[in-house]
PAVOMI-666091 format. One line per field, with one value per residue: residue number from 0; chain; x, y, z of N, C-alpha, C, O in turn. Coordinates in steps of 0.001 Angstrom, whole numbers. Atoms other than C-alpha are relative to their C-alpha. Example, Ala and Ser with C-alpha at 12.3 -4.5 7.8 and 13.67 -1.06 7.14 Angstrom:
resi = [0 | 1]
chain = [A | A]
nc1 = [890 | -820]
nc2 = [-1190 | -1190]
nc3 = [0 | -60]
cac1 = [12300 | 13670]
cac2 = [-4500 | -1060]
cac3 = [7800 | 7140]
cc1 = [900 | -770]
cc2 = [1200 | 1090]
cc3 = [0 | 730]
oc1 = [1936 | -261]
oc2 = [1181 | 2198]
oc3 = [665 | 899]
This chain:
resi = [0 | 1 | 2 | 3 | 4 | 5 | 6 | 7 | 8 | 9 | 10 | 11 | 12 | 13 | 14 | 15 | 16 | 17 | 18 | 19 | 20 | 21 | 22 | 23 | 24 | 25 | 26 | 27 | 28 | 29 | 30 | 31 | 32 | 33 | 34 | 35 | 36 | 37 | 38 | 39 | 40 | 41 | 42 | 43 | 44 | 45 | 46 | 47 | 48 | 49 | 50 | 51 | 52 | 53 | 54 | 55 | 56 | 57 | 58 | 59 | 60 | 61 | 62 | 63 | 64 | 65 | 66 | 67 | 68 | 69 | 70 | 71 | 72 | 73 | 74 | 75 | 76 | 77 | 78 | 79 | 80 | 81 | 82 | 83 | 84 | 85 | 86 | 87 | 88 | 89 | 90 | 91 | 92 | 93 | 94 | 95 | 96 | 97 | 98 | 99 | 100 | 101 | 102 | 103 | 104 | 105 | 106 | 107 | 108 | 109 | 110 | 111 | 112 | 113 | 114 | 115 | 116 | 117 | 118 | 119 | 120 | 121 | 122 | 123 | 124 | 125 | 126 | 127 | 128 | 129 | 130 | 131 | 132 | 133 | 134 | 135 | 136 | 137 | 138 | 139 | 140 | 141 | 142 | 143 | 144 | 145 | 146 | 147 | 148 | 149]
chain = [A | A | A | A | A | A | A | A | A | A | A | A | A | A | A | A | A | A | A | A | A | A | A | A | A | A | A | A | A | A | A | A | A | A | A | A | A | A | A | A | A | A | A | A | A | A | A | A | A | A | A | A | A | A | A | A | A | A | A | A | A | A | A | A | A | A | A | A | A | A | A | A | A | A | A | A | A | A | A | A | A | A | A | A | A | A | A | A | A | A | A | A | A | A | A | A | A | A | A | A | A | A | A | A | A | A | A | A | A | A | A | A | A | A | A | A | A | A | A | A | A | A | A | A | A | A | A | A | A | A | A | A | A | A | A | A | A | A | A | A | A | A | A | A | A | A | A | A | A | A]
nc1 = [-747 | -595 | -226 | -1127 | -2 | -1194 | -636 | -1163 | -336 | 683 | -655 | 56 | -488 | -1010 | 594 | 146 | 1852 | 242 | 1410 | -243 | -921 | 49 | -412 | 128 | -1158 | -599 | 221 | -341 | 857 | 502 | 1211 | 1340 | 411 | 1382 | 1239 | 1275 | 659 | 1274 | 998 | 1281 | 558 | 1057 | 1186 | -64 | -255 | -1222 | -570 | -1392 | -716 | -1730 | -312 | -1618 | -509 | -1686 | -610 | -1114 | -1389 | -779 | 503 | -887 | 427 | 1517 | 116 | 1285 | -58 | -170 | 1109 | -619 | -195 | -961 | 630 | 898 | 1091 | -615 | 219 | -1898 | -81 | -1420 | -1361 | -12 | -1490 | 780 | -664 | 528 | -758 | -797 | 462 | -344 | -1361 | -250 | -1090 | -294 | 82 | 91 | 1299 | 209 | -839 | 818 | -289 | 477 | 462 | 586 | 1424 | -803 | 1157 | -463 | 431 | 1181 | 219 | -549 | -1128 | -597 | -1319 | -396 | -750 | -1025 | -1624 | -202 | 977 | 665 | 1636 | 1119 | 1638 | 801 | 677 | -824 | 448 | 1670 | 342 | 243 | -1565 | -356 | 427 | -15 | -992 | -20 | 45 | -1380 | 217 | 85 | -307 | -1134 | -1019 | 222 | -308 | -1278 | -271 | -420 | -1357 | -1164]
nc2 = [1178 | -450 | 636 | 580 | 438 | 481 | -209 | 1189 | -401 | 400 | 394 | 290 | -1453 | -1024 | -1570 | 420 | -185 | -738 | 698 | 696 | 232 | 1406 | 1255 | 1297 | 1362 | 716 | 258 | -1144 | -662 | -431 | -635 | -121 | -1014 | -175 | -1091 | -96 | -587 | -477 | -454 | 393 | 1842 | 89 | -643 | -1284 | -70 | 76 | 878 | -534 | 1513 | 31 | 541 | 250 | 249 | 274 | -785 | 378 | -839 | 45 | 147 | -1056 | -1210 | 175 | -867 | 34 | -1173 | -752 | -607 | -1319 | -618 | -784 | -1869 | 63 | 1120 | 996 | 934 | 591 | 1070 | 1307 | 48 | -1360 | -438 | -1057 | -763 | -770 | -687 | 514 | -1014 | 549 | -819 | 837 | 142 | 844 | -1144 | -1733 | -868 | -990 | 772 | 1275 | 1386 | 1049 | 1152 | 1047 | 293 | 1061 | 538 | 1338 | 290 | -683 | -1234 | -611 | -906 | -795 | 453 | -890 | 976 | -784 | -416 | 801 | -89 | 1037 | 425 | -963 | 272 | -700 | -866 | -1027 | -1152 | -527 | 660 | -1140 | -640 | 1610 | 160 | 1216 | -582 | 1510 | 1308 | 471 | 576 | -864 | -1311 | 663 | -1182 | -490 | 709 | 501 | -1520 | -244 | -105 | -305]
nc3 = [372 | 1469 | 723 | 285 | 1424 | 933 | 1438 | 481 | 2203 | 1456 | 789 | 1370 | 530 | -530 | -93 | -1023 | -512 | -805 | -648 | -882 | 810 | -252 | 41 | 1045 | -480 | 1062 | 2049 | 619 | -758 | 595 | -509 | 229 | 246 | -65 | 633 | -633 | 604 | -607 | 1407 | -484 | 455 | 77 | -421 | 450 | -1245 | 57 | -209 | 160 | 518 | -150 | 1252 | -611 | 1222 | -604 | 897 | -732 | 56 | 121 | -1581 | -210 | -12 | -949 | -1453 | -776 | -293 | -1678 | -540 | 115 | 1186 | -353 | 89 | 905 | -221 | 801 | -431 | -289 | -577 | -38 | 923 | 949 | -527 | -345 | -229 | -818 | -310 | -1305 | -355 | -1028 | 134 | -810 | 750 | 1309 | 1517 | -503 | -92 | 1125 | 994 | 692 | 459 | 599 | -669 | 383 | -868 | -530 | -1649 | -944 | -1743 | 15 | 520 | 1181 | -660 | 1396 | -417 | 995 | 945 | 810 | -850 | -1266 | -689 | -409 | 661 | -843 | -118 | 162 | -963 | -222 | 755 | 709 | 1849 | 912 | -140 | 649 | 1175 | 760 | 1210 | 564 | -579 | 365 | 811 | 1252 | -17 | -492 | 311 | -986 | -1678 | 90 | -278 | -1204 | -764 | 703]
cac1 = [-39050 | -37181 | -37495 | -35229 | -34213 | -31082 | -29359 | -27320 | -26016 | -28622 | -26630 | -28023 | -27491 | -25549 | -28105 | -29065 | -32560 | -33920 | -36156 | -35357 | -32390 | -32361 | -30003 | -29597 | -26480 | -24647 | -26512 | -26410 | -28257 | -31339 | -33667 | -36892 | -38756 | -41897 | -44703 | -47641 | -50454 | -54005 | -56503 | -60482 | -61710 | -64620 | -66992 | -65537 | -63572 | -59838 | -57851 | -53969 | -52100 | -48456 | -46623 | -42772 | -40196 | -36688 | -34024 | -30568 | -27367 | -24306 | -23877 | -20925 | -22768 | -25686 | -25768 | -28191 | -29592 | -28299 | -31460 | -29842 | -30127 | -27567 | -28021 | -29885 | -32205 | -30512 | -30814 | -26851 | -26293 | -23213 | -20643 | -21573 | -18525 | -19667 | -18091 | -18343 | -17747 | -15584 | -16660 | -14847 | -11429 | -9317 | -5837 | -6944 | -8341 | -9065 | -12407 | -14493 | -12491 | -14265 | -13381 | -13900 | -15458 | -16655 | -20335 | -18996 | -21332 | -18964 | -19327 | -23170 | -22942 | -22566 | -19574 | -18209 | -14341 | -12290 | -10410 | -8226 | -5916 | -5560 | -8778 | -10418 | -13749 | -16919 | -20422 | -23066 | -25182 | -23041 | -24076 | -26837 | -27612 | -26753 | -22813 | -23349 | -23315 | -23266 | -20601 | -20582 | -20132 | -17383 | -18736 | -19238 | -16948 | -13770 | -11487 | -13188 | -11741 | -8153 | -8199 | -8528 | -6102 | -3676]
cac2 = [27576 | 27572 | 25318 | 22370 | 22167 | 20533 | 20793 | 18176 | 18336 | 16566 | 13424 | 13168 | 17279 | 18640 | 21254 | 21537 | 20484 | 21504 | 19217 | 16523 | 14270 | 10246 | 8064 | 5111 | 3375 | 1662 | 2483 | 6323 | 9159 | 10854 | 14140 | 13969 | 17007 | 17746 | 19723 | 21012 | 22440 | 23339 | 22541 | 21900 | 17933 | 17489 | 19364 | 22147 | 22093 | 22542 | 19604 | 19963 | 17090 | 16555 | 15159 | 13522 | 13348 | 11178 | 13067 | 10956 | 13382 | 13687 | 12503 | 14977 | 17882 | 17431 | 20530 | 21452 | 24982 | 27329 | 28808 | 32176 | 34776 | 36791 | 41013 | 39878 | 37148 | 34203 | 30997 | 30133 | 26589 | 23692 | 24642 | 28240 | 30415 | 34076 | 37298 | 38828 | 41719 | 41300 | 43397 | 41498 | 43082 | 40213 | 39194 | 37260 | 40353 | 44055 | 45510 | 46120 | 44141 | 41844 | 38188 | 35284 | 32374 | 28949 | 27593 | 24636 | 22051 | 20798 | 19594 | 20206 | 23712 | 25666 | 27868 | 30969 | 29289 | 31770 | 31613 | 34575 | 35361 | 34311 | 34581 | 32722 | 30590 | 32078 | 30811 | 32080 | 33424 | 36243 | 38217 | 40312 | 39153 | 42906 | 42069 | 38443 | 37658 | 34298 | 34891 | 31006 | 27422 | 25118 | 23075 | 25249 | 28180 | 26180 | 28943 | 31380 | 29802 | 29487 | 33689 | 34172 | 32930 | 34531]
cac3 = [4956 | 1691 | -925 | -1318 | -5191 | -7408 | -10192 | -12774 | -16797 | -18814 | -20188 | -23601 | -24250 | -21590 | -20729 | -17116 | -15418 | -12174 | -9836 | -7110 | -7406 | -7236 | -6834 | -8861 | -7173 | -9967 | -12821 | -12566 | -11050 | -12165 | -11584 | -10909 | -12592 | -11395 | -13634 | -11299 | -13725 | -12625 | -15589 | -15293 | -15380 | -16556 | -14282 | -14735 | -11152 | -10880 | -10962 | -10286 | -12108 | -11551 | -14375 | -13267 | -15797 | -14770 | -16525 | -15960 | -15310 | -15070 | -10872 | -10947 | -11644 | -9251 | -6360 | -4221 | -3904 | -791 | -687 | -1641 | -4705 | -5582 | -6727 | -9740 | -8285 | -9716 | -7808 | -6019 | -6249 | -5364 | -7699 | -9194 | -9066 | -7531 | -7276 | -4011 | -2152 | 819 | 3346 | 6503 | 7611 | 8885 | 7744 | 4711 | 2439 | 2963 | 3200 | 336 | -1961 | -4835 | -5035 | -6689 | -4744 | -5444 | -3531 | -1576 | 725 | 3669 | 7120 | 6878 | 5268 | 2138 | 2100 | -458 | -994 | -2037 | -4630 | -5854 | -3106 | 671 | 2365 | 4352 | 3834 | 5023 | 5739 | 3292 | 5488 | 6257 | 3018 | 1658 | -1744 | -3136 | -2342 | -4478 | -8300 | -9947 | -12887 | -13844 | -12641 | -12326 | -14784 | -17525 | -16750 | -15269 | -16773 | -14288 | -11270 | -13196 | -13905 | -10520 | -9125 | -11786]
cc1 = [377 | -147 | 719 | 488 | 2129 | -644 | 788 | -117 | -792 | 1472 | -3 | 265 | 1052 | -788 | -710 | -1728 | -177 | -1063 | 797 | 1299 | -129 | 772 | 272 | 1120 | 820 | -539 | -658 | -847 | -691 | -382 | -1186 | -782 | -1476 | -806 | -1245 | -860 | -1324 | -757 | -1648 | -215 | -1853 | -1355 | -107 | 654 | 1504 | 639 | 1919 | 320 | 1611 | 905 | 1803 | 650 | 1351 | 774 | 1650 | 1046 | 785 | 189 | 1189 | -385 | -845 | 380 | -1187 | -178 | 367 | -1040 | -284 | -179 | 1085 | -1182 | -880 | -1326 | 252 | 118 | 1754 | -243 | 1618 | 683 | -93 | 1144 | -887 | 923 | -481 | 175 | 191 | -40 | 1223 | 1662 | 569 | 1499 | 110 | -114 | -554 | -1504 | -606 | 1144 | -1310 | 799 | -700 | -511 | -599 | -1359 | 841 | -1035 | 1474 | -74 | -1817 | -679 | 384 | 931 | 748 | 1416 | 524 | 1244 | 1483 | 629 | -902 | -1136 | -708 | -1558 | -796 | -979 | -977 | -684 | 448 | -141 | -967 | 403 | 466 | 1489 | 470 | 282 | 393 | 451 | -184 | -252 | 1278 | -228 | 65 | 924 | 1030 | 1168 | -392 | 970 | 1848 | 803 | 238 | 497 | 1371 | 35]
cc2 = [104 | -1177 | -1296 | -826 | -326 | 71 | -782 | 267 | -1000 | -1508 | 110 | 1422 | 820 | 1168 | -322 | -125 | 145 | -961 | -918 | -1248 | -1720 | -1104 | -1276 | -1190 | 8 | 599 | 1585 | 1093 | 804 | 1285 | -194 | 1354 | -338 | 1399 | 82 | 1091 | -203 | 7 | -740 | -1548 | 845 | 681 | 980 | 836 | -264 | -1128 | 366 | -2042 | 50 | -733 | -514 | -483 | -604 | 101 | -757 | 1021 | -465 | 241 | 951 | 1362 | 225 | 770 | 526 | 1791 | 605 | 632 | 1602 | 213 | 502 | 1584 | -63 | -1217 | -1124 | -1179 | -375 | -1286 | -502 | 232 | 1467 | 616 | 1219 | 749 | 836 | 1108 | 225 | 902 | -805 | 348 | -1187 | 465 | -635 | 944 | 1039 | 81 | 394 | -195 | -928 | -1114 | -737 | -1079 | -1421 | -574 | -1390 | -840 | -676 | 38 | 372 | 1556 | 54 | 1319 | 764 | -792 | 1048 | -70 | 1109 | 1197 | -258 | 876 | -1068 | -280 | 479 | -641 | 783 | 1192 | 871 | 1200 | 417 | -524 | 785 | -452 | -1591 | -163 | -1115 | 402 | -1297 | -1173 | -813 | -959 | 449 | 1200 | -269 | 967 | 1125 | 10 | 112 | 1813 | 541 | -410 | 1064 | 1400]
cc3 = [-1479 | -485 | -134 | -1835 | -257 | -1251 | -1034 | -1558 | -230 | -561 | -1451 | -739 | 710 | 364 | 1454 | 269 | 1362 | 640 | 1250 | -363 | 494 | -178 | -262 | 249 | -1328 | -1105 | 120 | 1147 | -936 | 747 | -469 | 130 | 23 | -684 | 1040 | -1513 | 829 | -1209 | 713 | -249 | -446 | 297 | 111 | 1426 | -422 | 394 | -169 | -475 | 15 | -915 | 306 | -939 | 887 | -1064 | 703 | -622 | 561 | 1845 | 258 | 314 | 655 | 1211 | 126 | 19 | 770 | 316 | -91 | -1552 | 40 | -668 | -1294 | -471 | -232 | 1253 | 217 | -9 | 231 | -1335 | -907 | 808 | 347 | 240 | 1171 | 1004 | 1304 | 996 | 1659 | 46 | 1510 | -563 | -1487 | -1014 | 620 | -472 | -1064 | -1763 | -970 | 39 | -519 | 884 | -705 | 1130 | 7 | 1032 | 562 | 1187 | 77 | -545 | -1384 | 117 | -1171 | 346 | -909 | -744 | -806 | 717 | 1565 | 644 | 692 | -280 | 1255 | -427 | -354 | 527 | 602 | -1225 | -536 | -1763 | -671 | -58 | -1047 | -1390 | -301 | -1347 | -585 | 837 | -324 | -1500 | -1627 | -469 | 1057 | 366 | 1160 | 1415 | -232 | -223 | 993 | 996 | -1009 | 747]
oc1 = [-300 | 68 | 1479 | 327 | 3121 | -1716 | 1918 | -994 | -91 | 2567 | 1035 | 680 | 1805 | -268 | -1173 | -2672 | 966 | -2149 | 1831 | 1518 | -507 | 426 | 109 | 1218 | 1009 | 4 | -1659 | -1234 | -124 | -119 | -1599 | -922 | -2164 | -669 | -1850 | -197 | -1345 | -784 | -1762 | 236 | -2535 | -2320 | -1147 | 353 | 1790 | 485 | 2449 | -47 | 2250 | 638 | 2569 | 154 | 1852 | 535 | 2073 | 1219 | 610 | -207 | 1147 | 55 | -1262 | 1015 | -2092 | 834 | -327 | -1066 | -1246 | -120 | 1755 | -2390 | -1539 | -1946 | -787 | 587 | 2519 | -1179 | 2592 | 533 | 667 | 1588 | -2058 | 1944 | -1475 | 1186 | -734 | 697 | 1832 | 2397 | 195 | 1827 | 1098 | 638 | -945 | -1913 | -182 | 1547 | -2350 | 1972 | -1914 | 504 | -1078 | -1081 | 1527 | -1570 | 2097 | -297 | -2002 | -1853 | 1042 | 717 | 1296 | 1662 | 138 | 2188 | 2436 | 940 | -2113 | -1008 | -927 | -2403 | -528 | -1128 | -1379 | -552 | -147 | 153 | -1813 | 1267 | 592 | 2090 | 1578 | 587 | 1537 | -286 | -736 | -1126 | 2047 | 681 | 542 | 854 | 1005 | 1776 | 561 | 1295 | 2629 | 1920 | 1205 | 411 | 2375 | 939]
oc2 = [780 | -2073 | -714 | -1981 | 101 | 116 | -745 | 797 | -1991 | -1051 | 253 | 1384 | 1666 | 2279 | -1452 | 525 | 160 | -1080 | -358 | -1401 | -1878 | -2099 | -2012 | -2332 | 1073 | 643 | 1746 | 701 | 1190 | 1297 | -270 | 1908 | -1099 | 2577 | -973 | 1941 | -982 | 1013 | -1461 | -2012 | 1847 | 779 | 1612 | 1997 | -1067 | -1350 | 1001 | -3176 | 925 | -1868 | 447 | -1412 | 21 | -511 | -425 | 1298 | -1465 | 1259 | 1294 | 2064 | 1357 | 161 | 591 | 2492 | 111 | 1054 | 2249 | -687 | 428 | 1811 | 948 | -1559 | -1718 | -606 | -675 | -1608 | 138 | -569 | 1683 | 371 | 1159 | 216 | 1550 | 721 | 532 | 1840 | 216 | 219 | -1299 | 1568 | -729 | 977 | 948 | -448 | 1423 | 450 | -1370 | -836 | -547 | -1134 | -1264 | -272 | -1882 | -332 | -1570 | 1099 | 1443 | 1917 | -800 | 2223 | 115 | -1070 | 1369 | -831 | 754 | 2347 | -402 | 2090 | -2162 | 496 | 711 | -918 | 1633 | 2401 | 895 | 2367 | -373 | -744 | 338 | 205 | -2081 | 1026 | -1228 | 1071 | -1126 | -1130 | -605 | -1006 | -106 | 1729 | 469 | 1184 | 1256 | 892 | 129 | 2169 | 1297 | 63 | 1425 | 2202]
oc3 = [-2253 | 331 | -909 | -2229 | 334 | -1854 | -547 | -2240 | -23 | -891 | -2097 | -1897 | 228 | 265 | 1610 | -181 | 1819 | 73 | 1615 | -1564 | 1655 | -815 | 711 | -199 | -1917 | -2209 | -578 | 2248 | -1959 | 1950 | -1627 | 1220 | -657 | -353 | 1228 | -2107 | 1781 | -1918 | 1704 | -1296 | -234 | -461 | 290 | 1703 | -1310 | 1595 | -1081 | -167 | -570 | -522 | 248 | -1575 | 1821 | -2104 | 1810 | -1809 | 1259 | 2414 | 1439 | 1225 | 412 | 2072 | -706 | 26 | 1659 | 1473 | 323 | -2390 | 1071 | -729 | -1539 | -1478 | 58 | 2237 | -699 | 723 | -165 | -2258 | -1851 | 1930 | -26 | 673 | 1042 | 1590 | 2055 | 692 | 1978 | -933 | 2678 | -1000 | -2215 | -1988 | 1783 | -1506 | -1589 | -2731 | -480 | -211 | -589 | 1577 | -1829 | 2291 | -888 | 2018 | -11 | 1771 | 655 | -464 | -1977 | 926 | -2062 | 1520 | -2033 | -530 | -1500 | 406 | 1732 | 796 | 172 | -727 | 2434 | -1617 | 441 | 336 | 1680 | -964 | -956 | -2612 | -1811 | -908 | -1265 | -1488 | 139 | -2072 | -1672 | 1702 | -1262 | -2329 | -2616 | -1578 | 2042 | 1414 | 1927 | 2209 | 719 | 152 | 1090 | 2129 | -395 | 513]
């Protein structure tokens, strides 16, 4: 079973944090970052203490992990752009091609969208991690997405 982690910009810096994500309606959305540590109490017996920090971001930037690395271990989430290599010989792109993609959740899935010439979208789970890389995010690395199409 994998994990289930998010992601969102930090309002007060802009720098991203990493933990559970919460909902706030009207008045914003936060993550909740959980610390697990393991230190001795008293008797000299391991006590795990959990420590929860609510970190409000930016409800724009908030995606969910796919559960996927790419070729250098790196955690894919909802909105990282990825370069990947196209191994599927249809009409949209030739074999063994790199593209650009965007990480997409819709209809219940996460989905490479591709982005820098006529291909069609494809369901993660269709590549080994070695054919993946996480180049940026839309958030941070906008321009990315606007190169490839050129």
């Amino acid at each position: 079973m994998r994990d289930i982690k998010f992601r969102g910009k930090r309002i007060s810096d802009g720098k991203w944090v990493y933990g559970y994500p919460l909902d706030l309606g009207i008045n914003g959305f936060e993550i909740l970052v959980v610390t697990e540590t393991d230190e001795l109490d008293e008797n000299g017996d391991i006590s795990f203490l959990h420590a929860i920090e609510r970190i409000e971001v930016n409800c724009e930037t908030v995606g969910q992990c796919i559960g996927k690395q790419d070729k250098s271990n790196n955690d894919i989430y909802e909105g990282d752009i990825c370069q990947i290599l196209w191994q599927i010989d249809d009409e949209g792109g030739k074999p063994d091609t790199v593209i650009t993609a965007q990480i997409t959740f819709e209809g219940g899935s996460f989905w490479f969208r591709g982005i820098d010439y006529n291909v069609c979208d494809c369901n993660w789970h269709f590549y080994d991690r070695s054919d993946i890389e996480v180049i940026g995010n839309i958030y941070d690395n906008p321009e990315l997405l606007e190169e490839a199409k050129q």
